[in-house]
Biopython code that builds the backbone (N, CA, C, O; Angstrom):
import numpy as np
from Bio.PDB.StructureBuilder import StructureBuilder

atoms = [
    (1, "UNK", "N", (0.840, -1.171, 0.000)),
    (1, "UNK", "CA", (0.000, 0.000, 0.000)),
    (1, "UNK", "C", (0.889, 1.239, 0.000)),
    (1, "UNK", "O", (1.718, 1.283, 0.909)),
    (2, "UNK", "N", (0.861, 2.179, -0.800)),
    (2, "UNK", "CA", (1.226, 3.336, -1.390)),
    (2, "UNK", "C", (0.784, 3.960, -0.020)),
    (2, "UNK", "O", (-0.386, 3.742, 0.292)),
    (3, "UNK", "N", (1.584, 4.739, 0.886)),
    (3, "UNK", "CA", (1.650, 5.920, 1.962)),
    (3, "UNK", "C", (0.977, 6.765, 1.624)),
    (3, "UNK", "O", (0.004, 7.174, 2.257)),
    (4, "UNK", "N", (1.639, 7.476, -0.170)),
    (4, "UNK", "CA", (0.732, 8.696, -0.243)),
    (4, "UNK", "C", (-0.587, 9.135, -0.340)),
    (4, "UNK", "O", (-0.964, 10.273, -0.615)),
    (5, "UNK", "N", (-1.293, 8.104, -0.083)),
    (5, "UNK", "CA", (-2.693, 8.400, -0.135)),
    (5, "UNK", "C", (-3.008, 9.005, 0.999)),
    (5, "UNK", "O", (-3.742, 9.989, 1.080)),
    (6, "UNK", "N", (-2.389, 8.363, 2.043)),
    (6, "UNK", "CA", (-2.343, 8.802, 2.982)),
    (6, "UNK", "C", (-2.387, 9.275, 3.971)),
    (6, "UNK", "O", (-2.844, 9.106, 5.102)),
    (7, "UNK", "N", (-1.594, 10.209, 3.158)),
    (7, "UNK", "CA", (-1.488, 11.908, 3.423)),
    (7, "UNK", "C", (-2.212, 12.634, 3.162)),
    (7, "UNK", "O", (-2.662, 12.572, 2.018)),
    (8, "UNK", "N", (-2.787, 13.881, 4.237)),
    (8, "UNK", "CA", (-4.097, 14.652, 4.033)),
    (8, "UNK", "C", (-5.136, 14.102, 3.895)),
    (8, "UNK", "O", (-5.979, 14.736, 3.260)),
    (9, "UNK", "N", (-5.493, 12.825, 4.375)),
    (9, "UNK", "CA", (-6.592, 12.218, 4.368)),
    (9, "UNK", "C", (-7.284, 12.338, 5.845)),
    (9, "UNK", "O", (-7.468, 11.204, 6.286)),
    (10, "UNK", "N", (-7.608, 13.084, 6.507)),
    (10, "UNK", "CA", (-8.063, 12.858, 8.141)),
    (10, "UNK", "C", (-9.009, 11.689, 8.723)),
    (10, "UNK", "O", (-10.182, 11.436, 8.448)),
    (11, "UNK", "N", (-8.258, 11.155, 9.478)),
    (11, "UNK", "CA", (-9.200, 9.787, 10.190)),
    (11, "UNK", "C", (-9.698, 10.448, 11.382)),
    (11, "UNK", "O", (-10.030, 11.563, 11.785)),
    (12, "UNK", "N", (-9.568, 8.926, 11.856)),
    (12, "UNK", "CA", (-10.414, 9.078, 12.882)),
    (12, "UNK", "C", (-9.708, 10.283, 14.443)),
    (12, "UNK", "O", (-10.237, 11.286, 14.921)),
    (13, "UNK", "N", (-8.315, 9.558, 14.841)),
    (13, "UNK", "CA", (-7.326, 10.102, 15.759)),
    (13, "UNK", "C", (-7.094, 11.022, 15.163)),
    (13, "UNK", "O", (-7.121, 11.883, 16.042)),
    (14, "UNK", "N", (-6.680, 11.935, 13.492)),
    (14, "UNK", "CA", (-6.758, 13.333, 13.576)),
    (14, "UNK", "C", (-7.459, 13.928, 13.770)),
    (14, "UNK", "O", (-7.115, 14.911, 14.426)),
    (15, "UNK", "N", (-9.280, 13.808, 13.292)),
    (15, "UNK", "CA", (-9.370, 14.441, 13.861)),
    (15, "UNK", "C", (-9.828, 15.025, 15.230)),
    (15, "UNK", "O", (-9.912, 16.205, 15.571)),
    (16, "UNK", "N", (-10.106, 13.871, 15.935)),
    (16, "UNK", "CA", (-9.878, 13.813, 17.223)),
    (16, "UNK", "C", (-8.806, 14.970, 18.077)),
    (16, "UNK", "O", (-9.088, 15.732, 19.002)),
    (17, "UNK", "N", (-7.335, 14.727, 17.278)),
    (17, "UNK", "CA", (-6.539, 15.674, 17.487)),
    (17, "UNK", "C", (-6.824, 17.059, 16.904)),
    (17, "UNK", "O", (-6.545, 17.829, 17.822)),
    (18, "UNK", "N", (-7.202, 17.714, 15.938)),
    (18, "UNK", "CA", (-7.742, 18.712, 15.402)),
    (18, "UNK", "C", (-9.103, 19.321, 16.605)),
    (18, "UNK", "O", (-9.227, 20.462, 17.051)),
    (19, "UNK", "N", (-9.952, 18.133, 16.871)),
    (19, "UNK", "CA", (-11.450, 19.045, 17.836)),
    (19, "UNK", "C", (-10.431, 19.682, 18.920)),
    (19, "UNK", "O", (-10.454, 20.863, 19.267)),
    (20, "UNK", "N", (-9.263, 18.399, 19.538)),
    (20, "UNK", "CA", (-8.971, 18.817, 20.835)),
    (20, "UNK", "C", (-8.336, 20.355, 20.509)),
    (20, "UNK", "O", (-8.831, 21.318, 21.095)),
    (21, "UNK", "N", (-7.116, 20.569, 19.463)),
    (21, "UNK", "CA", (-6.327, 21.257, 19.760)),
    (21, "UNK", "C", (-6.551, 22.535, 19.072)),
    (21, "UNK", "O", (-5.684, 23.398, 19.214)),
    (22, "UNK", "N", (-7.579, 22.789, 18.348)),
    (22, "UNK", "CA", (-8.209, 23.845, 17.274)),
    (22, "UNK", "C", (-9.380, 24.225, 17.796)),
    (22, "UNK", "O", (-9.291, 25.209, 18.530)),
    (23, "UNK", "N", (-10.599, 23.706, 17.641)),
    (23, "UNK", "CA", (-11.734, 23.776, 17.719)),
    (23, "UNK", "C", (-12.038, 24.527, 19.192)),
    (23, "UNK", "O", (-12.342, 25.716, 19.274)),
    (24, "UNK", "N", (-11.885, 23.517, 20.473)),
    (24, "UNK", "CA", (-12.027, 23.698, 21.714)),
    (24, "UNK", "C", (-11.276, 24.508, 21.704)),
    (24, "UNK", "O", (-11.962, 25.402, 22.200)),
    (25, "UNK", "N", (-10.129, 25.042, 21.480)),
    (25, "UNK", "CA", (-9.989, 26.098, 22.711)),
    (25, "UNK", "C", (-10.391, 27.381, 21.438)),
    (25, "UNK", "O", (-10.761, 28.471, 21.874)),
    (26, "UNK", "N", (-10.345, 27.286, 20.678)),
    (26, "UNK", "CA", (-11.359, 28.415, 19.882)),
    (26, "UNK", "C", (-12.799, 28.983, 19.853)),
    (26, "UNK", "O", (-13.132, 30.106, 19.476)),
    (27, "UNK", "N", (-13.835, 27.675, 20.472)),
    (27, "UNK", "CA", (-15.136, 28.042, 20.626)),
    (27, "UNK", "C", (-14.291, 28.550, 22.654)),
    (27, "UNK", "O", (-14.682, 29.611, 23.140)),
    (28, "UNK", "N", (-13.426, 27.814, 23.354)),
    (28, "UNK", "CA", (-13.631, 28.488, 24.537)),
    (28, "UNK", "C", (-13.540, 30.246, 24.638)),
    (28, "UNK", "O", (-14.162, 31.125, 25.235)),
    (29, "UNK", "N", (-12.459, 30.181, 23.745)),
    (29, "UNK", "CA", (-11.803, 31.918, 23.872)),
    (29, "UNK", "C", (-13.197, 32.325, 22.658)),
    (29, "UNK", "O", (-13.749, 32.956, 23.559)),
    (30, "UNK", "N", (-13.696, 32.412, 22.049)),
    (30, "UNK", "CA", (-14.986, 32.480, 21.665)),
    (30, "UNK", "C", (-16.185, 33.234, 22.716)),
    (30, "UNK", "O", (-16.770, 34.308, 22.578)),
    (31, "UNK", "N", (-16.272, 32.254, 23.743)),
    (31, "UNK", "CA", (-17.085, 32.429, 24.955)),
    (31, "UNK", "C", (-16.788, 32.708, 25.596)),
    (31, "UNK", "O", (-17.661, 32.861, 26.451)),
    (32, "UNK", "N", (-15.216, 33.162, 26.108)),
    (32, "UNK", "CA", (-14.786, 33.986, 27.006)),
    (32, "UNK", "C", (-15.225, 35.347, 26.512)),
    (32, "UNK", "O", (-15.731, 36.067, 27.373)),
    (33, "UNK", "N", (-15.144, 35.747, 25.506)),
    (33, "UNK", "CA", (-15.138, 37.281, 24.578)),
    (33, "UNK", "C", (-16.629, 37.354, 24.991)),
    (33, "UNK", "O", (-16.918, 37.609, 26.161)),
    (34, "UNK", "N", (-17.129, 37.238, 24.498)),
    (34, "UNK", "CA", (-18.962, 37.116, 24.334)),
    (34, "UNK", "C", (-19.116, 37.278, 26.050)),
    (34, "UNK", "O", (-19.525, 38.329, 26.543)),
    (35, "UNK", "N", (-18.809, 36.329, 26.712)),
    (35, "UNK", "CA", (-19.224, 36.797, 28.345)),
    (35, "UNK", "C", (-18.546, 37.839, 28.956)),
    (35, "UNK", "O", (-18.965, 38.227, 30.046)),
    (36, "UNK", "N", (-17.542, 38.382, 28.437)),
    (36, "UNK", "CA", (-17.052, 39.795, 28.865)),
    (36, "UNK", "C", (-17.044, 40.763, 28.422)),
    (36, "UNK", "O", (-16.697, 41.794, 28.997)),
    (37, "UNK", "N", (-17.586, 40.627, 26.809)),
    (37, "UNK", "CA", (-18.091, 41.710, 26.354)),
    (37, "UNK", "C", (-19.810, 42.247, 27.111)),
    (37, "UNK", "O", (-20.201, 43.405, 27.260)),
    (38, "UNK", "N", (-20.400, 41.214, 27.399)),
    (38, "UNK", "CA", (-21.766, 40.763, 28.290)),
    (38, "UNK", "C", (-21.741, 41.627, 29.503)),
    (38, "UNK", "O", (-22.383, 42.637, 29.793)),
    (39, "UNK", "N", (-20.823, 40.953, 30.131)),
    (39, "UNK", "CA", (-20.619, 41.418, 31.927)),
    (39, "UNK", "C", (-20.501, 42.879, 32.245)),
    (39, "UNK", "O", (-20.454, 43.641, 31.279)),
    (40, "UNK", "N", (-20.456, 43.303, 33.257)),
    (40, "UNK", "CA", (-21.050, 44.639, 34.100)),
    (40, "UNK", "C", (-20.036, 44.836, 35.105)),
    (40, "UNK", "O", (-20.309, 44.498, 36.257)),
    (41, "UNK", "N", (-18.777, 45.388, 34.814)),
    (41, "UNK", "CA", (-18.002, 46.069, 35.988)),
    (41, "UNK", "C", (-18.175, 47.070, 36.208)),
    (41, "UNK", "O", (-18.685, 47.938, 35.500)),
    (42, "UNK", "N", (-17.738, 47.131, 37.344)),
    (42, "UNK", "CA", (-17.760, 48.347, 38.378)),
    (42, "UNK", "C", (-16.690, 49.419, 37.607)),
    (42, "UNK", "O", (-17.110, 50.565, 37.445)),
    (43, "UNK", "N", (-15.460, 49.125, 37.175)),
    (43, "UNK", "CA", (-14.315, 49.863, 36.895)),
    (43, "UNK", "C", (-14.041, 49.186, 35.892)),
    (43, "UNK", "O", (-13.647, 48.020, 35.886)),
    (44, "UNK", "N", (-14.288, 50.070, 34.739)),
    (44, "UNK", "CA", (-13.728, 49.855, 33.286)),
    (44, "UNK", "C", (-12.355, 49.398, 33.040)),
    (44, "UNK", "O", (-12.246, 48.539, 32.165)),
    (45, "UNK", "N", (-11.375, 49.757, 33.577)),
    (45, "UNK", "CA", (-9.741, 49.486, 34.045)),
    (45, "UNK", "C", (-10.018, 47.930, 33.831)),
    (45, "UNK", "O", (-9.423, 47.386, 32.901)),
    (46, "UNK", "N", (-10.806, 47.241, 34.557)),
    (46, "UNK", "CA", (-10.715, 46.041, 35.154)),
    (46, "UNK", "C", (-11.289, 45.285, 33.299)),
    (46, "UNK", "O", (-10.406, 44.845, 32.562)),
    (47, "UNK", "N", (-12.371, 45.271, 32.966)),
    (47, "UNK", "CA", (-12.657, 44.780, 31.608)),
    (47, "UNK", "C", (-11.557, 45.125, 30.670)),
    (47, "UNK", "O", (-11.464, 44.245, 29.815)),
    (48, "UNK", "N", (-10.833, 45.920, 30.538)),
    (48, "UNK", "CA", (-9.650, 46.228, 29.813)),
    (48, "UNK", "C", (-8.993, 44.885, 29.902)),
    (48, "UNK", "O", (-9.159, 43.988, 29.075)),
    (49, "UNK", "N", (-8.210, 44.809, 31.001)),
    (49, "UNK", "CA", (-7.405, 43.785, 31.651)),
    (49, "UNK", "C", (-8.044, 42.457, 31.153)),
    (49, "UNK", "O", (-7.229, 41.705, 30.619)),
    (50, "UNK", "N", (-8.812, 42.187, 31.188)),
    (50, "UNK", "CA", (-9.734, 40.853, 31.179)),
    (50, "UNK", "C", (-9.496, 40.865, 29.761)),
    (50, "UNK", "O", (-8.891, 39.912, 29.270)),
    (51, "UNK", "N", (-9.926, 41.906, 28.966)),
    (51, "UNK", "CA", (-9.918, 41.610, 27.524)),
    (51, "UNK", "C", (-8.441, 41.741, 27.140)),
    (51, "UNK", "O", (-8.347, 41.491, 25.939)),
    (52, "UNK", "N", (-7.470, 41.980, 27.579)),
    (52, "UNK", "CA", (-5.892, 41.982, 26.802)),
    (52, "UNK", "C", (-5.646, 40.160, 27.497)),
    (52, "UNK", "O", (-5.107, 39.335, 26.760)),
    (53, "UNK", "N", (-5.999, 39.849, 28.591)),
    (53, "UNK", "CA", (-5.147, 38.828, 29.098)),
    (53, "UNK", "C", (-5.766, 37.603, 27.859)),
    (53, "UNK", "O", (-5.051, 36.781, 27.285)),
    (54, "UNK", "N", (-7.251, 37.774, 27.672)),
    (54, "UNK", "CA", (-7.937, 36.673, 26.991)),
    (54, "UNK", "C", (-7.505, 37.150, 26.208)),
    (54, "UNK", "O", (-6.805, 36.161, 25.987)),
    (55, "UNK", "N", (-7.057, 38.145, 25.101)),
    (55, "UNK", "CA", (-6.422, 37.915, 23.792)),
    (55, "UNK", "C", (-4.975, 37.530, 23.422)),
    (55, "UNK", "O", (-4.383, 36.828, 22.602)),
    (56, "UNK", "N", (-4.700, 38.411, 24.524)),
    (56, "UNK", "CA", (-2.913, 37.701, 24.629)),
    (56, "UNK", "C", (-2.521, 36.233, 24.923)),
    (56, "UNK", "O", (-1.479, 35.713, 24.523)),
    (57, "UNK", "N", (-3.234, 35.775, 25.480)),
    (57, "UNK", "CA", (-3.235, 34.564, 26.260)),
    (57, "UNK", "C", (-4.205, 33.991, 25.873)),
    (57, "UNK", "O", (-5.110, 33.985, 26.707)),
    (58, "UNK", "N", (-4.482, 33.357, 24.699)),
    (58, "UNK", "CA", (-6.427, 32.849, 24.477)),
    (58, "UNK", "C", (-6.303, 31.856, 25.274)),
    (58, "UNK", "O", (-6.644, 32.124, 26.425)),
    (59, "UNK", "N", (-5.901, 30.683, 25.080)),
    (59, "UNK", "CA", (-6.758, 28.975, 26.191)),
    (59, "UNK", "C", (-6.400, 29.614, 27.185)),
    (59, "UNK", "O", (-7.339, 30.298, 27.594)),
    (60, "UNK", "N", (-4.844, 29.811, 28.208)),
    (60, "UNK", "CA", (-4.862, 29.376, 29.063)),
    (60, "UNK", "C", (-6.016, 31.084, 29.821)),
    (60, "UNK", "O", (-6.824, 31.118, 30.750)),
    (61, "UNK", "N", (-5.573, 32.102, 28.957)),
    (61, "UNK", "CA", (-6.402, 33.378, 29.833)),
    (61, "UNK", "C", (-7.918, 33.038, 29.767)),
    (61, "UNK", "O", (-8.562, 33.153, 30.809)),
    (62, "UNK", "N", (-8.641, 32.564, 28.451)),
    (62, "UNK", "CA", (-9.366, 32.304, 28.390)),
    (62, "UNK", "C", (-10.470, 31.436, 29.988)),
    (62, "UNK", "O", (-11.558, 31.733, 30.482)),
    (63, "UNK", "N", (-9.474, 30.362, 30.288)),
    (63, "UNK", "CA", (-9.720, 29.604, 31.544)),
    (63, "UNK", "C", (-9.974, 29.783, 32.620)),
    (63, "UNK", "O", (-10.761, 29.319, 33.445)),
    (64, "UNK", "N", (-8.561, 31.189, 32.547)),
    (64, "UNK", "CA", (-8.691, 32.076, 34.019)),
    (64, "UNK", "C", (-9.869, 32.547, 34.526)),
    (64, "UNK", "O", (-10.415, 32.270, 35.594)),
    (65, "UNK", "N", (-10.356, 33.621, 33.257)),
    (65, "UNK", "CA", (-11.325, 34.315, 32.948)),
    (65, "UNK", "C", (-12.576, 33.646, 33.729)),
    (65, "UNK", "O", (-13.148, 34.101, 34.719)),
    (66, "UNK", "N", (-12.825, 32.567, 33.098)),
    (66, "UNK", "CA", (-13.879, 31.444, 32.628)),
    (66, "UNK", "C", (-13.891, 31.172, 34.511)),
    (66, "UNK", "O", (-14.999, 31.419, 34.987)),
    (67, "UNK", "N", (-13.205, 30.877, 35.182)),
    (67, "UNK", "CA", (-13.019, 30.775, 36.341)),
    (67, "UNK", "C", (-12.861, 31.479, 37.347)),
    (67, "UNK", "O", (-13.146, 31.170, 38.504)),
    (68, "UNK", "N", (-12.309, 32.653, 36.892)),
    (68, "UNK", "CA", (-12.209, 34.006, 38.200)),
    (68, "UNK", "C", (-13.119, 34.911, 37.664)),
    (68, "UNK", "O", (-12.898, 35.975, 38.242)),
    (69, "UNK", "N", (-14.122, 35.068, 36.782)),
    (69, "UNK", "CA", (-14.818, 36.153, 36.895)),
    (69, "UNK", "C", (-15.586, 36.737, 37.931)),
    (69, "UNK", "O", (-15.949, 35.966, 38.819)),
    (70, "UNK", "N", (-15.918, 37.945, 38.017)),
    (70, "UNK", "CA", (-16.644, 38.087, 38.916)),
    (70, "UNK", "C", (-17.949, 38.025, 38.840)),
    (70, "UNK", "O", (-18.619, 38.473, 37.909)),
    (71, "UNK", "N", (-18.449, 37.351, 40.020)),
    (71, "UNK", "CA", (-20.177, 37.294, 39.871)),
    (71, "UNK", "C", (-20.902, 38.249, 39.619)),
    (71, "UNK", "O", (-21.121, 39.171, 40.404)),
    (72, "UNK", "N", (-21.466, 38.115, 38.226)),
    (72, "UNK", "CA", (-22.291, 38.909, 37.644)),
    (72, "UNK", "C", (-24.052, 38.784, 38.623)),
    (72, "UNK", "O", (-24.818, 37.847, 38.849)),
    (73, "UNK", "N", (-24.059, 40.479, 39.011)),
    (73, "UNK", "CA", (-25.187, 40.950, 39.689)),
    (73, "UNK", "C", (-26.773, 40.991, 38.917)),
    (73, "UNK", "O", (-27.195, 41.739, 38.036)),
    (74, "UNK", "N", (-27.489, 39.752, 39.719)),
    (74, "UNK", "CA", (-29.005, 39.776, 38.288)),
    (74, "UNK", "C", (-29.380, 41.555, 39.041)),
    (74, "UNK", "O", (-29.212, 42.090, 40.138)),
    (75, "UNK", "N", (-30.009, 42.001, 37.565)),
    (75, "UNK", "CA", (-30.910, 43.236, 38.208)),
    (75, "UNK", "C", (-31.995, 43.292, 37.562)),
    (75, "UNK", "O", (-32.135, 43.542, 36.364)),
    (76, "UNK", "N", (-33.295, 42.913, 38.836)),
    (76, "UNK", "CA", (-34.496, 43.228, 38.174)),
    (76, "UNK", "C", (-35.067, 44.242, 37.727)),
    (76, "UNK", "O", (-36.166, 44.141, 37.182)),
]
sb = StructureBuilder()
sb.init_structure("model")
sb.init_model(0)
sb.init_chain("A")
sb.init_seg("    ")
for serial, (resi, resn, name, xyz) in enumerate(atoms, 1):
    if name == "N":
        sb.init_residue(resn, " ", resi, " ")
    sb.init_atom(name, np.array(xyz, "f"), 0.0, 1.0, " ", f" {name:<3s}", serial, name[0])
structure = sb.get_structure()
């Protein structure tokens, strides 16, 4: 069997490897943006920050984000 077929053909384990390492953390930093463009601080300073770390840093700031935000206040 000829290799080059091969090649550029995506199975099953790429793309497996492709959802993990493309996809996911692209829809995450995705939904980090969208919930902080969303959210309601007190001090603008602070959403600045949030939005350079998640762009500079997409997965892992993204995570931070995703995890240290601050609790958003319901207002009826």
């Amino acid at each position: 069997m000829n290799s080059i077929f091969l090649i550029g053909m995506p199975g099953g384990w790429e793309m497996i490897i492709v959802l993990l390492f493309a996809v996911v953390p692209a829809i995450l930093w995705l939904v980090a943006l969208i919930d902080l463009a969303k959210s309601h601080f007190t001090d603008s300073i602070n959403k600045l920050v949030w939005a350079l770390i998640i762009i500079f840093v997409p997965f892992i700031g993204s995570i931070i984000y995703l995890v240290m935000k601050p609790k958003h206040s319901s207002k009826a």
